[in-house]
C-alpha positions as CSV (number, residue, x, y, z in Angstrom):
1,X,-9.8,-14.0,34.4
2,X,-11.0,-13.5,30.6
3,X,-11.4,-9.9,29.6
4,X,-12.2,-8.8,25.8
5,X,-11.6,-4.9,25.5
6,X,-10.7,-2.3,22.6
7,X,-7.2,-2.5,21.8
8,X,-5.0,0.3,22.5
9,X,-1.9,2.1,21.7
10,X,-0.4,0.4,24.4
11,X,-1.0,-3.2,22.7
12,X,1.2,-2.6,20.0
13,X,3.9,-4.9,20.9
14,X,1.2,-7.8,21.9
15,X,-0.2,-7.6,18.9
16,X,2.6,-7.6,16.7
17,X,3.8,-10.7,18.8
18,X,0.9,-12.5,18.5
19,X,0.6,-12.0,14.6
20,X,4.0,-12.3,13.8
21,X,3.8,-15.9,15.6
22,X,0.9,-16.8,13.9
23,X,1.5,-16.1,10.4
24,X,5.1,-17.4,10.6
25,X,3.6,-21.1,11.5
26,X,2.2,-20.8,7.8
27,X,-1.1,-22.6,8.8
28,X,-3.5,-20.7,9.4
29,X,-3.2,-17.8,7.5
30,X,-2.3,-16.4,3.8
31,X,0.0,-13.5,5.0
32,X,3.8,-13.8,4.3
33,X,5.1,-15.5,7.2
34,X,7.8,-12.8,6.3
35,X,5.7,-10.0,6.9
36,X,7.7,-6.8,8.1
37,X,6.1,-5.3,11.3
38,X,5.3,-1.9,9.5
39,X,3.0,-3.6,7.0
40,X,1.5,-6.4,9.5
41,X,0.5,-3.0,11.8
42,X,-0.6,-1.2,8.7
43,X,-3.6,-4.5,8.2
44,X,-3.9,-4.2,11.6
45,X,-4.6,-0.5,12.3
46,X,-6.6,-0.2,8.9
47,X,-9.4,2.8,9.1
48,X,-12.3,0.5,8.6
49,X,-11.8,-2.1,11.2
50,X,-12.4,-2.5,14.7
51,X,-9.7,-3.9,16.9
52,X,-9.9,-5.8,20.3
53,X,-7.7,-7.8,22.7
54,X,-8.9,-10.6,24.7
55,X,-6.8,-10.2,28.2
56,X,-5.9,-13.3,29.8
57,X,-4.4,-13.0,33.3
58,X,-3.2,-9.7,32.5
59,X,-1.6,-10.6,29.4
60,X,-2.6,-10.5,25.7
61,X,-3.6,-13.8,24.8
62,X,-5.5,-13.0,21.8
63,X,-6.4,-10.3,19.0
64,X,-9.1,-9.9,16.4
65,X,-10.6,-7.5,14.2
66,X,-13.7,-6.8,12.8
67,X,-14.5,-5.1,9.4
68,X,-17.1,-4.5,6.8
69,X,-16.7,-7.4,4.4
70,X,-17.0,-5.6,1.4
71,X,-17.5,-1.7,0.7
72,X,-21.0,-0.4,0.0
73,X,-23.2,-1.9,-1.2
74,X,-21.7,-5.4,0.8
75,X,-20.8,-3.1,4.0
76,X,-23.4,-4.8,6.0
77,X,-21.9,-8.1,6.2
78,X,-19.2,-8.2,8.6
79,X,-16.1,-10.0,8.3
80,X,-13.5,-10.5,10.9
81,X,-9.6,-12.6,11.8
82,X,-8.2,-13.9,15.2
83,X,-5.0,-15.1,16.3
84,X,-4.3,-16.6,19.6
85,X,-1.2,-17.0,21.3
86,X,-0.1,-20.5,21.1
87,X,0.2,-20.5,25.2
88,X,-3.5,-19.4,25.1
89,X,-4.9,-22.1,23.0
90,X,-7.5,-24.9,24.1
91,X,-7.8,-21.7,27.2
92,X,-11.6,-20.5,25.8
93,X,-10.0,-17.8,24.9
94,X,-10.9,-18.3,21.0
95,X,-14.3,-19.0,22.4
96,X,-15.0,-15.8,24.1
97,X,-13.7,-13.5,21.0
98,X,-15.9,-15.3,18.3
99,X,-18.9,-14.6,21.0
100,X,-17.9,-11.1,21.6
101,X,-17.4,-10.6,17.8
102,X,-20.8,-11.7,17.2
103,X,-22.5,-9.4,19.9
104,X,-20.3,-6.7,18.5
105,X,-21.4,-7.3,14.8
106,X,-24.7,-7.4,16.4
107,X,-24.6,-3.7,18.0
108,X,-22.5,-1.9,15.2
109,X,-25.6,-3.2,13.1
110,X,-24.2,-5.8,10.4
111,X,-26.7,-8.3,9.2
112,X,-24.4,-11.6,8.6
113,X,-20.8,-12.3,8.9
114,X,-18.7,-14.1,6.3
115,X,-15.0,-15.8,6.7
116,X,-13.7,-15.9,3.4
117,X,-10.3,-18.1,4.5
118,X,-11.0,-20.5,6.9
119,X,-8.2,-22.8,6.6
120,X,-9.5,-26.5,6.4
121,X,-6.6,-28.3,8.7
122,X,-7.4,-25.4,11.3
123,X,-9.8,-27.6,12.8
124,X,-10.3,-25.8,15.9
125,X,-11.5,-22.7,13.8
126,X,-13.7,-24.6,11.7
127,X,-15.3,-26.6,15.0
128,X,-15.7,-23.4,17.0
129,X,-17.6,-22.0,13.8
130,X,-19.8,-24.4,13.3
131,X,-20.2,-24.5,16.9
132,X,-21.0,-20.3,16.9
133,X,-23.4,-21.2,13.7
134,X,-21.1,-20.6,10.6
135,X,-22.1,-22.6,8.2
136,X,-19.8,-23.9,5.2
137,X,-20.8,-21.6,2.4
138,X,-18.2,-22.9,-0.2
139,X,-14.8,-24.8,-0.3
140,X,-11.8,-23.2,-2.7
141,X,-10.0,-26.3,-3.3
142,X,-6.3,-26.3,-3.0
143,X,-6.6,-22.5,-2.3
144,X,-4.0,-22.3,0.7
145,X,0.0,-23.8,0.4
146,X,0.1,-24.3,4.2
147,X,3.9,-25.0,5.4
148,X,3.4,-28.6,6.2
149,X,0.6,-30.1,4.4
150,X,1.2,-28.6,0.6
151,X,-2.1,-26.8,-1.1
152,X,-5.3,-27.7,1.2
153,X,-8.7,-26.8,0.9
154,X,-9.8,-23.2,2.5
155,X,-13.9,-22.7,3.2
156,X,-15.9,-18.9,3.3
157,X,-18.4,-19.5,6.3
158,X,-20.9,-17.9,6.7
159,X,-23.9,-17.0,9.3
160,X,-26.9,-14.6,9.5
161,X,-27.1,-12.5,12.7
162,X,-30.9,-11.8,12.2
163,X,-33.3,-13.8,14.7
């Protein structure tokens, strides 16, 4: 059984796990696979975002967060990032948060929501986008130096969350 809730104090430990496995593959992600707990929690915990944990079986199988894009005058475009544990993948569970994200966006009143570094190899992300209704906005060529493949091409998507 799926469950997507707030994340708590509790989740601390999941969460760092989850991130720290994710942005050490160096594929998805621009953050130093490197990145010391303290400053991986500190993006995570950040005032403006919104944090949630998608509950798989009674485990944390997946994390995102959801954020104003921009400040101001931009604050009413949302943006947002999800990891999934690798024993998790090709489970729905990536599914389910990018639905919940979008009712969420939805109900804390954004008007789009943009990915500014969608990571062209990550093919599952970019499917499940287009699948959601993100459209390809732009392409930053040779914008991301992913661990295996060199410098590959990273795309902002983008969709409207007005009928």
């Amino acid at each position: 059984m799926l469950k997507i809730r707030p994340s708590e104090i509790k989740d601390r430990d999941s969460v760092w796990e989850i991130f720290h496995a994710v942005a050490a593959e160096g594929t998805a992600y621009a953050f130093d696979p490197e990145m010391p707990r303290t400053e991986a929690m500190a993006w995570w915990e950040q005032p403006s975002a919104h944090r949630y944990v998608a509950e798989l079986d009674g485990g944390v199988a997946g994390i995102f967060l959801l954020k104003p894009n921009q400040p101001g005058l931009g604050a009413h475009v949302a943006n947002a990032a999800f990891m999934v544990a690798e024993s998790a993948r090709g489970s729905g569970v990536g599914r389910a948060m990018g639905e919940h994200c979008l009712a969420e966006s939805r109900r804390l009143g954004f008007r789009a929501i943009q990915f500014n570094f969608v990571v062209s190899t990550n093919e599952a992300a970019v499917r499940l986008w287009k699948r959601l209704g993100f459209e390809i906005a732009a392409t930053l060529p040779g914008a991301f130096r992913h661990a295996e493949l060199g410098y590959v091409d990273v795309y902002v998507m983008f969709r409207t969350l007005e009928n």
